[in-house]
DOBAKOL-968699 format. One line per 5 residues: number of its first residue (from 1); their letters; for each residue z, x, y of N, C-alpha, C, CB. Coordinates in steps of 0.05 Angstrom, whole numbers, plus 5000, padded with zeros to 4 digits. Glycine has a CB too. Example, Ala and Ser with C-alpha at 12.3 -4.5 7.8 and 13.67 -1.06 7.14 Angstrom:
<recs>
1	as	5156:5264:4886:5156:5246:4910:5156:5264:4934:5181:5226:4911; 5142:5257:4955:5143:5273:4979:5157:5258:5001:5114:5282:4988
</recs>
This chain:
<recs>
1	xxxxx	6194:7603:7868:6183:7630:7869:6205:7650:7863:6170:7635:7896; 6202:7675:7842:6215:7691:7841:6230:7707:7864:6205:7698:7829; 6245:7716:7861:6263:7736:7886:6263:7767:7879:6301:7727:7888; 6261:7782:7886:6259:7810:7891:6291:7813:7892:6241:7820:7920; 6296:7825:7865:6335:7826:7865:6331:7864:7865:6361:7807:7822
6	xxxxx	6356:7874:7877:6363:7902:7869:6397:7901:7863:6355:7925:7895; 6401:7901:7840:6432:7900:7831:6450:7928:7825:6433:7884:7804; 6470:7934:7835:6478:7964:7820:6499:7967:7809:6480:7985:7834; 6496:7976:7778:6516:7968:7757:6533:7999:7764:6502:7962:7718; 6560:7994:7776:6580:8026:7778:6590:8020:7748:6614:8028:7808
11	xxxxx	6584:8013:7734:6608:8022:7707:6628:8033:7710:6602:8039:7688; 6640:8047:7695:6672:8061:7692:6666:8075:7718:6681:8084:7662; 6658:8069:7749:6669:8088:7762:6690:8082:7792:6644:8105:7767; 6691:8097:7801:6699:8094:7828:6733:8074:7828:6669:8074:7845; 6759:8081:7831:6777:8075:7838:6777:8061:7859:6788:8089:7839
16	xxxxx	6799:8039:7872:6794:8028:7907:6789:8036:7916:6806:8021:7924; 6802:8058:7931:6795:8074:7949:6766:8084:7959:6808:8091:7943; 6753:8097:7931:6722:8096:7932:6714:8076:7932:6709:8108:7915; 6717:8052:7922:6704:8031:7928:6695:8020:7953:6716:8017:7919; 6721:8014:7958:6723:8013:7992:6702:8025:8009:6746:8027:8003
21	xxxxx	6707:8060:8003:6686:8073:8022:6657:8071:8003:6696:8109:8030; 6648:8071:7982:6624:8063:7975:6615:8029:7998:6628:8061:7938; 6625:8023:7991:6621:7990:8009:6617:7991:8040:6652:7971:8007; 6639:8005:8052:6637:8009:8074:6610:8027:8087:6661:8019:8078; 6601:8041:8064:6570:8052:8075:6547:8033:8070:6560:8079:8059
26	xxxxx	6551:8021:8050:6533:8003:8040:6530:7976:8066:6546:7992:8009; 6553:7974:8085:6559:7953:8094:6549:7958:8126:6588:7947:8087; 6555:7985:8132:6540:7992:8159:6510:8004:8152:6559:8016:8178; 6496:8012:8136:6461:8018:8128:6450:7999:8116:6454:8042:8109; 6458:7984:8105:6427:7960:8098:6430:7942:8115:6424:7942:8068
31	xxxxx	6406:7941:8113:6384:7931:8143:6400:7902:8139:6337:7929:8138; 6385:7886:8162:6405:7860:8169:6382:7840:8156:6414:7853:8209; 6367:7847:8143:6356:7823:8130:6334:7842:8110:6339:7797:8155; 6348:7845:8088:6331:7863:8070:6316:7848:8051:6347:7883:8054; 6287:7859:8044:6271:7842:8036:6287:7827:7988:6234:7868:8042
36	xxxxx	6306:7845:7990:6308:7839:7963:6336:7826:7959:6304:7865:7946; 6351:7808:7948:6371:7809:7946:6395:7829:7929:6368:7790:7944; 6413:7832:7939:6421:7854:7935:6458:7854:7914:6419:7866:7968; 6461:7856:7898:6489:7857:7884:6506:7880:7879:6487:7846:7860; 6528:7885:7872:6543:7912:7865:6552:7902:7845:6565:7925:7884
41	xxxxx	6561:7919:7823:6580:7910:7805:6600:7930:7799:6569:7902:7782; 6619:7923:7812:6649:7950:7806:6662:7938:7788:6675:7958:7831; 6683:7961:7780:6693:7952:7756:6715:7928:7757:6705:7975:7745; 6731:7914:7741:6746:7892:7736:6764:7896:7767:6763:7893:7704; 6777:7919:7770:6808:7921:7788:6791:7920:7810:6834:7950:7785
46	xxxxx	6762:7930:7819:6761:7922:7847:6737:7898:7855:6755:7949:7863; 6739:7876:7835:6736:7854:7842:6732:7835:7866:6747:7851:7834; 6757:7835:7868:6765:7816:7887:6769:7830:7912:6790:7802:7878; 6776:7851:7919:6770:7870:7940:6741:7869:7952:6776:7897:7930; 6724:7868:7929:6700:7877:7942:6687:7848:7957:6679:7893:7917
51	xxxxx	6698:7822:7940:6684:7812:7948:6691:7795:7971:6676:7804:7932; 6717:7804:7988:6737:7807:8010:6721:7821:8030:6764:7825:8001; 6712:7844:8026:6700:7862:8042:6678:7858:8054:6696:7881:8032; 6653:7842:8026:6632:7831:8025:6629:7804:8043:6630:7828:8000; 6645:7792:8048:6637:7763:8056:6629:7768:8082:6661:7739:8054
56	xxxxx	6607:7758:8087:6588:7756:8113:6562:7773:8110:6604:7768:8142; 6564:7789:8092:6534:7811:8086:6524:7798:8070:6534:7842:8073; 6501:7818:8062:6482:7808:8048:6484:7815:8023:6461:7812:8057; 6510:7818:8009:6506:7838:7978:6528:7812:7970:6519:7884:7974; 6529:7810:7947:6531:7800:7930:6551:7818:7909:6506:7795:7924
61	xxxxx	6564:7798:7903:6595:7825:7879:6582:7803:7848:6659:7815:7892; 6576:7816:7827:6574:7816:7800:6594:7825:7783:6555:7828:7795; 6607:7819:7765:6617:7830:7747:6600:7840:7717:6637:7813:7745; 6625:7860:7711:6609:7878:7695:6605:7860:7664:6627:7911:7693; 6611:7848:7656:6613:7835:7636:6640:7818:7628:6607:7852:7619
66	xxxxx	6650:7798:7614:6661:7769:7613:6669:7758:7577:6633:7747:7627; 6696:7747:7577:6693:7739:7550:6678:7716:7545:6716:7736:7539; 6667:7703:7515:6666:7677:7522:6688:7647:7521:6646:7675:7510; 6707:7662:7516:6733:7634:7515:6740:7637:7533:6757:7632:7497; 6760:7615:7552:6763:7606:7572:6791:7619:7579:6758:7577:7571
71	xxxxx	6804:7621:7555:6827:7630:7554:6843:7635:7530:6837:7618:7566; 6863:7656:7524:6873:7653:7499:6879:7678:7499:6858:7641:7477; 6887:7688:7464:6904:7723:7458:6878:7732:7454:6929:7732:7425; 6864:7743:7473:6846:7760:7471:6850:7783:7490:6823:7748:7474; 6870:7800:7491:6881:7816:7503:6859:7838:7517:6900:7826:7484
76	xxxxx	6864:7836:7540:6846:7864:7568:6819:7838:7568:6830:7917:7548; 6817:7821:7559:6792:7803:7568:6790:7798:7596:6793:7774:7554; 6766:7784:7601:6769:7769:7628:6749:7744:7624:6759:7789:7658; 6766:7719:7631:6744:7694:7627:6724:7683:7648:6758:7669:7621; 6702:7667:7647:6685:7672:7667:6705:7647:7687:6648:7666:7658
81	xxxxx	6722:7637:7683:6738:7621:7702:6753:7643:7721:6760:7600:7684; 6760:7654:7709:6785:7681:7718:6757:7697:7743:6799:7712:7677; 6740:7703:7737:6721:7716:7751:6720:7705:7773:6697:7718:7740; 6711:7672:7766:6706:7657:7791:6733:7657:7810:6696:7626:7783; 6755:7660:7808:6779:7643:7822:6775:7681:7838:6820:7626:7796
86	xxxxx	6756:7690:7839:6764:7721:7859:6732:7717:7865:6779:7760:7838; 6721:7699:7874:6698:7696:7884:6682:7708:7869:6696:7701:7907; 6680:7717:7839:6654:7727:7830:6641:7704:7808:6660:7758:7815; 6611:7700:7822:6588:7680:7808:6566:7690:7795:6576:7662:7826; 6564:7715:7794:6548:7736:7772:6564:7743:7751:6539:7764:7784
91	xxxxx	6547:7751:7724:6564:7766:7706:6530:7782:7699:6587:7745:7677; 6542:7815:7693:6523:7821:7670:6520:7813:7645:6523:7840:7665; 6511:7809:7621:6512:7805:7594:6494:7823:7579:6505:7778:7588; 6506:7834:7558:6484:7844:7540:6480:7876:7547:6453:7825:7545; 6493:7886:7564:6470:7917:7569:6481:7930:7545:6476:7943:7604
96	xxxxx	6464:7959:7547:6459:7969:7525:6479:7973:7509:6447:7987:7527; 6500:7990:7535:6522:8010:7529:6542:7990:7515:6534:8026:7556; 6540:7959:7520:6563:7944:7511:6557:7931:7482:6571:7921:7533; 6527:7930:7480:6513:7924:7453:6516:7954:7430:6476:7916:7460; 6520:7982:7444:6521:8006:7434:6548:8010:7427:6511:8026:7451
101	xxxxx	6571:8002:7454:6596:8019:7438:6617:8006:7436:6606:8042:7450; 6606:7975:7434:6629:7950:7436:6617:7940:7415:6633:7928:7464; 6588:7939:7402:6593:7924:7383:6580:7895:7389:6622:7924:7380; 6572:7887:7412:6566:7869:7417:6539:7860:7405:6569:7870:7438; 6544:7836:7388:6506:7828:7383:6502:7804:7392:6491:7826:7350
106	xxxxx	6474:7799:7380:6465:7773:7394:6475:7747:7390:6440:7769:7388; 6496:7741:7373:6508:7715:7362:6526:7714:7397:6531:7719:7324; 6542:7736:7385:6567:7742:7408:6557:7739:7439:6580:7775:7405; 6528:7746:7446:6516:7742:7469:6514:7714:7483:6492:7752:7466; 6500:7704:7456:6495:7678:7458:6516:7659:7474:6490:7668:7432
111	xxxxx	6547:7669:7461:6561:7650:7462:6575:7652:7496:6580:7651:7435; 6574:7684:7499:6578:7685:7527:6562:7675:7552:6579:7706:7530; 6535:7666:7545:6515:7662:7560:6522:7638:7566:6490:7666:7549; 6527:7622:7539:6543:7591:7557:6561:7589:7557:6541:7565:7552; 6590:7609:7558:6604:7605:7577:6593:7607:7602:6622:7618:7575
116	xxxxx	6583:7630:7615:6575:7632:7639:6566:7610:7642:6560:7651:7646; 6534:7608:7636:6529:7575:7646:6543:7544:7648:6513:7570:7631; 6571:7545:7628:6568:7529:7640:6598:7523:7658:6558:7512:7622; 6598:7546:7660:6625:7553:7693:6598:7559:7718:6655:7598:7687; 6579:7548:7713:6549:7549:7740:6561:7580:7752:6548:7513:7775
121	xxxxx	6555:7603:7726:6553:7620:7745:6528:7635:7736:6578:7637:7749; 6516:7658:7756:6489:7674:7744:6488:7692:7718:6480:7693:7766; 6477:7693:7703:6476:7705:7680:6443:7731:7684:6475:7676:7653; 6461:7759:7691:6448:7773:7694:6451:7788:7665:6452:7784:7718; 6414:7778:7649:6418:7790:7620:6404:7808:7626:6411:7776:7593
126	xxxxx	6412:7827:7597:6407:7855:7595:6390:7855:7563:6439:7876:7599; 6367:7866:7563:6356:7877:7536:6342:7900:7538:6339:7860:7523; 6336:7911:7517:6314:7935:7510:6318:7948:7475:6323:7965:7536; 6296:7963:7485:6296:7980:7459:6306:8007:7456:6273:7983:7452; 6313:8025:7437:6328:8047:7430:6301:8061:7429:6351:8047:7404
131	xxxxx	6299:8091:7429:6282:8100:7425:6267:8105:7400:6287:8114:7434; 6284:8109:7381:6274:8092:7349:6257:8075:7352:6295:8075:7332; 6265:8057:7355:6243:8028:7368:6220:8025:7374:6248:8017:7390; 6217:8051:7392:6194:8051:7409:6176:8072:7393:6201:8058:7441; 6195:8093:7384:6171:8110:7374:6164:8103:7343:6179:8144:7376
136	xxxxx	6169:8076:7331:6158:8062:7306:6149:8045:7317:6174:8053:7285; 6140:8044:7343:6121:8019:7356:6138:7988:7350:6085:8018:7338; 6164:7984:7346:6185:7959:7343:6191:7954:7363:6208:7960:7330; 6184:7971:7394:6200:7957:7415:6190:7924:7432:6201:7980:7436; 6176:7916:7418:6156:7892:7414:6177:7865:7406:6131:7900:7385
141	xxxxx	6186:7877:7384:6196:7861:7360:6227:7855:7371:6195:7880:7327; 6236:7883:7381:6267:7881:7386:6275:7865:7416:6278:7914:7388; 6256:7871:7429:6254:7850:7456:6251:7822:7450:6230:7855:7475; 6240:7818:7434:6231:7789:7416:6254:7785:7406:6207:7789:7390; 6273:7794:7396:6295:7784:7382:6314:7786:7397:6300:7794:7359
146	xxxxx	6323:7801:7417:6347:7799:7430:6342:7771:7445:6353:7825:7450; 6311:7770:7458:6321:7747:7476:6315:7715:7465:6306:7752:7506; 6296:7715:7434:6307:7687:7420:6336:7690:7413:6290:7681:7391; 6346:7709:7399:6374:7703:7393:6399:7695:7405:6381:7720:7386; 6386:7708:7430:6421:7718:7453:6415:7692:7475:6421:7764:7478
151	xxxxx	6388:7683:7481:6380:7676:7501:6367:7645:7507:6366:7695:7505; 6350:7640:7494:6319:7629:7491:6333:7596:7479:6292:7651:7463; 6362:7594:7470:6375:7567:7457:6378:7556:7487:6407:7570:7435; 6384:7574:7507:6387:7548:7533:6370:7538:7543:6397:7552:7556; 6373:7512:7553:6363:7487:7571:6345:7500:7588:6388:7469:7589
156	xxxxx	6319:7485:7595:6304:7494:7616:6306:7493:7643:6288:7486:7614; 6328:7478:7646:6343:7473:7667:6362:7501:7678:6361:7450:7658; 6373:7511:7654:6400:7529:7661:6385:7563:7664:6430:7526:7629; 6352:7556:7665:6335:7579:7676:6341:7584:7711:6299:7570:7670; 6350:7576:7714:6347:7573:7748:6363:7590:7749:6355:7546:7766
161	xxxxx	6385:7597:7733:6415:7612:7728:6416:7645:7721:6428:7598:7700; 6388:7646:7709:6387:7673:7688:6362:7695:7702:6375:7660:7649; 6372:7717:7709:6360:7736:7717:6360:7766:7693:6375:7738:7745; 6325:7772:7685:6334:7782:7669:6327:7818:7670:6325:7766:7648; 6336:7831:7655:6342:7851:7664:6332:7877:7629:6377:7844:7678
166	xxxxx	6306:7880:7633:6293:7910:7616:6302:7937:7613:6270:7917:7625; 6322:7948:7599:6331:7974:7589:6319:7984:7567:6357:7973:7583; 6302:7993:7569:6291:8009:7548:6323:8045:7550:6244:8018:7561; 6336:8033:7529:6360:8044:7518:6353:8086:7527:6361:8031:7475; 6331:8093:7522:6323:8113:7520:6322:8126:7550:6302:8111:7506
171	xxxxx	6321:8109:7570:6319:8120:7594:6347:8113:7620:6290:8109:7601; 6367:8107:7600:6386:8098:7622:6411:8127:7621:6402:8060:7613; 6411:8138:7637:6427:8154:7646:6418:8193:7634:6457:8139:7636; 6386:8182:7622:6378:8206:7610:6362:8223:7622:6367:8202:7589; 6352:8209:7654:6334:8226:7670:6308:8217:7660:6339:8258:7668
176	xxxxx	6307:8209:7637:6279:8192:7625:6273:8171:7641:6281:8178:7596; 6245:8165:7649:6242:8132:7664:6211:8125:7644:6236:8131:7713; 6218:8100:7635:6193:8088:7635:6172:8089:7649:6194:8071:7636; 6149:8094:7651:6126:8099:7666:6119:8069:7674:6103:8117:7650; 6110:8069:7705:6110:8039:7719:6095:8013:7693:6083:8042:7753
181	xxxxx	6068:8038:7684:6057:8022:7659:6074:8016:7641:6039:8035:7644; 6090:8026:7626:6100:8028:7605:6126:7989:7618:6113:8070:7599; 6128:8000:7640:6148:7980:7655:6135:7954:7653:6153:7988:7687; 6111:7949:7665:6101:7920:7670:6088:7913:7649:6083:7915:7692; 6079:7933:7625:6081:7922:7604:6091:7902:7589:6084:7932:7598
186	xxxxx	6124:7908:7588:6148:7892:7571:6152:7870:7587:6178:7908:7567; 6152:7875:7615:6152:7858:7635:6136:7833:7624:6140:7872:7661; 6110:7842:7628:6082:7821:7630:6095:7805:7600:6039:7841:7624; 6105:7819:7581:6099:7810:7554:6120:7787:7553:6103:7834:7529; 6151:7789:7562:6176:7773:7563:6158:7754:7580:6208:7787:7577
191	xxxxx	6149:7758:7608:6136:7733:7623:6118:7723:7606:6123:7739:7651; 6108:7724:7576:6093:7706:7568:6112:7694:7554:6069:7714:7556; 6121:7710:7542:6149:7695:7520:6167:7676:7534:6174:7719:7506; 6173:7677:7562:6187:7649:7579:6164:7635:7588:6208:7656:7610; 6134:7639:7586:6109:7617:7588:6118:7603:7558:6070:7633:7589
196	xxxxx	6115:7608:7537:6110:7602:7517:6133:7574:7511:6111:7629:7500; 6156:7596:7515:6184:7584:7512:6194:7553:7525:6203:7606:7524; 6193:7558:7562:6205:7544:7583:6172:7540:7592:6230:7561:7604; 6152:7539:7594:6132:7530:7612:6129:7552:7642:6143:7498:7621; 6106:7548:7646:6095:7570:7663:6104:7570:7691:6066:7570:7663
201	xxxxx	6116:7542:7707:6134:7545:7726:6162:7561:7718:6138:7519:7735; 6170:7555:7707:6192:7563:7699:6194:7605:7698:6193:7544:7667; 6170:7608:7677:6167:7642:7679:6160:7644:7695:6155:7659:7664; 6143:7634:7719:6139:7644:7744:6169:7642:7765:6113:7627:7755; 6179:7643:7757:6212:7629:7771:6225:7655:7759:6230:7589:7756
206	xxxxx	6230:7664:7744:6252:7684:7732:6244:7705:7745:6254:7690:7702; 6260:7721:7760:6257:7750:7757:6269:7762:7743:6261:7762:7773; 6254:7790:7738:6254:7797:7711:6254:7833:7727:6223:7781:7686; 6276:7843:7721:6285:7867:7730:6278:7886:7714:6310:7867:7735; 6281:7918:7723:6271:7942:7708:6296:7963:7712:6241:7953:7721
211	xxxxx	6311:7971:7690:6336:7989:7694:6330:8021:7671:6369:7966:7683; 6338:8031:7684:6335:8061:7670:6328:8077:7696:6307:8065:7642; 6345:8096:7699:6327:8118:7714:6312:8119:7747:6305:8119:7695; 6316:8085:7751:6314:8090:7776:6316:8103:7800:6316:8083:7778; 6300:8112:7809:6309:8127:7837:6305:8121:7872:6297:8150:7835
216	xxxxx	6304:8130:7888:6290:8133:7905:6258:8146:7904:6305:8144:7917; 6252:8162:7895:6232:8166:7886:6213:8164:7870:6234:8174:7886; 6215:8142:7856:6204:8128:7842:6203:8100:7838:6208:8136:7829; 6222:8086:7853:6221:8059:7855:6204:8043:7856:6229:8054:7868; 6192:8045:7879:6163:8036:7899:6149:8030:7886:6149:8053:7915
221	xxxxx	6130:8052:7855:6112:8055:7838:6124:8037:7816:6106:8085:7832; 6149:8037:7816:6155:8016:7788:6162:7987:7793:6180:8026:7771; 6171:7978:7821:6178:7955:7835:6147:7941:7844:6198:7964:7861; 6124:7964:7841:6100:7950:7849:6086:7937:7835:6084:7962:7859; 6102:7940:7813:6084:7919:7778:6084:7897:7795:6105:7910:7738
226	xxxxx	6062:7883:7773:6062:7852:7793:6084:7839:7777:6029:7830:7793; 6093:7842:7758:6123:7830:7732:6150:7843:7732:6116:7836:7698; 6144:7868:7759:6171:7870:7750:6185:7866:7786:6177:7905:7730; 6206:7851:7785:6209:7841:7807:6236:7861:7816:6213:7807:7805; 6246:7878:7808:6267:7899:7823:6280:7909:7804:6288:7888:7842
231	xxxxx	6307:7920:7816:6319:7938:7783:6350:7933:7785:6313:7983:7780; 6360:7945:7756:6383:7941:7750:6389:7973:7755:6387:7926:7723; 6415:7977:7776:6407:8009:7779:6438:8023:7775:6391:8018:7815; 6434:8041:7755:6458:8053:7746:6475:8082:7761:6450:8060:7719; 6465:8100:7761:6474:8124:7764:6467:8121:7795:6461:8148:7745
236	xxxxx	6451:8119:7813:6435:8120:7842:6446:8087:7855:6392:8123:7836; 6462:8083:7843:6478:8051:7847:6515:8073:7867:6489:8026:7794; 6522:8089:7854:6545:8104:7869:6536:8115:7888:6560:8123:7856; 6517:8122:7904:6502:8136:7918:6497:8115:7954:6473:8141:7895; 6507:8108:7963:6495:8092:7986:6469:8098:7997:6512:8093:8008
241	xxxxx	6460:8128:8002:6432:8128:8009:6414:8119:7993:6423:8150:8015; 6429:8130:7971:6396:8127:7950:6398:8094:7946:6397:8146:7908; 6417:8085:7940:6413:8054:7931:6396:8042:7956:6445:8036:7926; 6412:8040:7976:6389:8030:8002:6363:8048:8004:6405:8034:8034; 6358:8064:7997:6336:8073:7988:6312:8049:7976:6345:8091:7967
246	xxxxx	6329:8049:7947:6319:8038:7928:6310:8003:7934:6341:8043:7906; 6335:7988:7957:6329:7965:7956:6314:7962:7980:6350:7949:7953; 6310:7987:7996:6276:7993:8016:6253:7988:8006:6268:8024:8024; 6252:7999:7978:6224:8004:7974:6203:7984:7962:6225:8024:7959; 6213:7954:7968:6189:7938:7971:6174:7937:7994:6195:7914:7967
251	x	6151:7931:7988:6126:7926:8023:6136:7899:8031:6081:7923:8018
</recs>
């Protein structure tokens, strides 16, 4: 059975020090058995700190993204071995901003996906559409192709591993949110494309996350799709109320 995840991507922010005290709020306000499971993802340098801080709660440390070689002159990299030896067993893959200003495509995804897998760590993927996309009615097509390309070559087995994660590109850090419809839409549609793909235990097994724009105030209505099982949360992820907010608002 799927899990109710709430993950929060800090990107470029927060130094130790904030880290620390972001954590330390996070660590005395969520509840002692929250209905969703819960991750952070700070940047590379506070890693291993966080997940120091972390051990005995209920949150979970992710990293922000991973090379896929194990090792070698690939200078400012980090390999998913190197992640693990500082206790981190999540990686993101794929979000927008790293497909937008790194360059990253779906060959290059692919290949990171099994590294992660097969150092058995979680592969939290990321897709969506640009707003182009959507307003030529392609955001159909482009969801269809990120996740045969980047995704859909692994084992039905190494599903157990992969948590996936809907950015419609247009609503992440723009104050734009997908409308709950507009949400369990893409949702419903990927859960047929892992029926189709891996078999219908299997898509009933993935959760399948919603990122853009989340808030406190709107969570509730978009976490209540019956496909979309929690969010990937950016900007309201630096925030300790709002995030515990956010990982409140299942019934």
């Amino acid at each position: 059975m799927r899990k109710n995840i709430v993950a929060g991507n800090w990107k470029m922010n927060n130094d130790l020090a904030e880290t620390q005290e972001l954590l330390s709020h996070l660590k005395m306000q969520l509840v002692k058995e929250p209905k969703a499971d819960v991750y952070v993802a700070p940047s590379y340098i506070s890693l291993f700190s966080a997940f120091e801080s972390l051990k005995g709660t209920a949150i979970e440390v992710a990293a922000q993204n991973m090379h896929f070689a194990e090792k070698g002159a690939y200078t400012g990299e980090i390999s998913a071995k190197m992640l693990k030896s500082v206790g981190v067993k999540t990686v993101i893959l794929g979000h927008s901003e790293r497909r937008a200003y790194f360059n990253e495509t779906d060959e290059l995804l692919a290949k990171k996906v099994d590294a992660a897998l097969e150092n058995e760590m979680t592969v939290i993927f990321c897709f969506g559409e640009e707003l182009k996309d959507r307003k030529a009615d392609q955001h159909f097509e482009v969801v269809k192709n990120q996740l045969e390309n980047g995704l859909f070559h692994i084992s039905k087995d190494a599903c157990k591993n992969v948590i996936l994660a809907y950015e419609p590109v247009w609503a992440i850090g723009t104050g734009e949110t997908a409308s709950p419809e507009q949400a369990q839409e893409i949702h419903a549609y990927v859960r047929k494309m892992l029926t189709e793909k891996f078999g219908e235990t299997i898509a009933q097994d993935v959760s399948i996350l919603y990122g853009g724009s989340v808030k406190p105030d709107n969570a509730k209505d978009i976490f209540g799709k019956e496909d979309v099982d929690g969010g990937l949360i950016g900007g309201a992820s630096l925030n300790a109320v709002d995030f515990l907010a956010i990982v409140n608002s299942f019934e």
